[in-house]
Structure formats: C-alpha cells, structure tokens
C-alpha positions, 0 to 999 in steps of 0.5 A: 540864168542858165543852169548847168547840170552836175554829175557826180561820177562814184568811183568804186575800189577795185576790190569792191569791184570784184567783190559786186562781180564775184557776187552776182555771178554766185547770184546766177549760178545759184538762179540756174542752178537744176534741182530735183526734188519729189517723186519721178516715174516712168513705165512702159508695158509691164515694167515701172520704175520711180525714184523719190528724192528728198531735199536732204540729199538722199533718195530712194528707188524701185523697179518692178519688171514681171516677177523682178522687183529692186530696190536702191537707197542713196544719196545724190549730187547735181553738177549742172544738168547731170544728176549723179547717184550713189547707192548704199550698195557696192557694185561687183559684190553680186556673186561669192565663191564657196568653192574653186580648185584646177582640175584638167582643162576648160573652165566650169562654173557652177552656181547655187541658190535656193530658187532653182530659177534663178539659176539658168542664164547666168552670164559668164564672160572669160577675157582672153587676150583683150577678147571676150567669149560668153557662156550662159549657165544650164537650167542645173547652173552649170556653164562651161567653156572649153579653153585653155586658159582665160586672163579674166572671168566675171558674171552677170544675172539677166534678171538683176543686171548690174556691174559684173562681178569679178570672180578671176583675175590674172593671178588665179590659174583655177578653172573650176569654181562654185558660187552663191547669188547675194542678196545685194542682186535685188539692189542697184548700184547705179555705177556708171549710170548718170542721168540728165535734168532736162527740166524741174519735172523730167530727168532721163538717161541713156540706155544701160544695165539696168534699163536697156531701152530707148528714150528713158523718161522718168516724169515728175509726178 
C-alpha cells in the first residue's frame, strides 16, 4: 500500500510577519550592541590616564602628566562603535575677565593667578579676517600684539589644554583686558573628542587637546 506524504503549509499573517522580522532584528542589534564597562588605562613614559565607567551611564577620569593632574566626571552614551562623553563641566569657561578698557593701539592681555608658573605661555589667538596670529604670555602673564584691530580674541592653557575660551567677540572694540585662570582648568570637557570601541577590553581616539599624540589605547584593566 502506498503512502503518501502530507505537508502542512502554515500561513503566517502579514503582520505577525513584520512583527517575528522587527524582533529579530532588535535581537541583533542588542547581540552587536558595544559596551564598556570597568576600569580603562593608558600610559606612556611619564604620563597616565584611565577612565572608569560604571553600568549606570556615568563615568569618572583622570590624567596625571609631571606636575599636572585632571579630573573629569560625566556620563556616556554609545552609538555603534563610537562612545561619546559629556562632562559635568562646560567647555570655554576656563578663563574670566576682571577687567578690559581701549587705550591707544595693540592689544594686552595680562593674566593673574596665585601660582605665578602658571602664568607663562598662555595661548592667545586673535581671528583677523578668518587668519589666525598667536602670542604667548611672558613669565609676568603679559601677552601682546601690535595690530590694529582683531574680530576675534580666544585662550588656551599648555598645561590644561581644552576648548578655548572666547574672551572678544565682534562686538567688543577693547583691546586691553585682564583675566583670572578657573578652577574648572583642572577638568576636562571632553568636547569634541569621541572615542572608537574596538573591542570589550579597548577604546581608543585620535589625537587631540587633551592628548596630542599618536595610537591612543586606553586597555581594559
């Protein structure tokens, strides 16, 4: 006697369809999905940095460099491979004016601070029809340019490299002014600066402010 082979053919509703699909493609999203977690470190000759990120969202950092220590606390996202911080400080409030009139012609710019070593070098860069020209401050904290008028006038510390801090805009005709370093130049912003999640246990980023070197590795202790 023969047999015959029955198949039942199941017919899936078109919208249990996209449902089954739209699931299984969250499944693999979430399966792929990077993640950081713990403690990462990095170091090289005198300098050493880490950050700790904890399963909440938040994460804390610090760099040590010589006689320069910093800080930063925040919290994080991740969007694919590229991990994104933002710090609990605001970038481009690194410096204040106490002072700033117009006398004669040239610009001064004169910075205070308790620790009178912190007052050489300081980056001034004045925005003259889209150029840029640099002056560095004296080891009395005085820089100066003799030009006639810039659009633009922003700042930077060598030992606490962040975003600059705008201290003239186009609206401002003074040309001498006096400022005061913050506290907040012990922190870092992290503005602009994302970093790429190679794997669980290493996250790296391209050179920038804060650290202006090559092949940045920050290894999953």
């Amino acid at each position: 006697m023969a047999h015959h082979l029955s198949i039942q053919v199941i017919q899936i509703n078109p919208m249990k369809r996209v449902i089954i699909l739209l699931l299984l493609f969250i499944n693999f999203k979430v399966r792929s999905q990077h993640k950081v977690e713990g403690e990462y470190l990095f170091s090289r000759h005198e300098m050493i940095a880490g950050f700790n990120f904890s399963v909440d969202g938040k994460f804390q950092f610090f760099y040590s460099y010589g006689a320069v220590d910093r800080t930063a606390t925040g919290n994080f996202s991740i969007r694919g491979d590229t991990l994104k911080l933002k710090s609990n400080k605001e970038p481009g409030k690194d410096f204040t004016i106490t002072a700033q009139n117009r006398q004669a012609t040239g610009y001064t710019v004169t910075f205070d601070d308790p620790n009178n070593y912190l007052l050489k070098g300081i980056r001034c860069i004045f925005i003259v029809n889209g150029k840029a020209q640099e002056v560095f401050s004296d080891e009395q904290g005085v820089a100066q340019l003799n030009i006639p008028h810039c659009d633009t006038m922003y700042v930077q510390h060598p030992l606490f490299p962040d975003i600059v801090t705008l201290i003239k805009d186009k609206k401002n005709d003074n040309n001498r002014f006096k400022l005061v370093l913050n506290p907040s130049l012990q922190q870092v912003s992290f503005k602009g600066i994302d970093f790429i999640i190679v794997s669980d246990r290493i996250i790296t980023c391209l050179p920038n402010y804060l650290l202006d070197i090559t092949d940045i590795e920050f290894v999953k202790e």
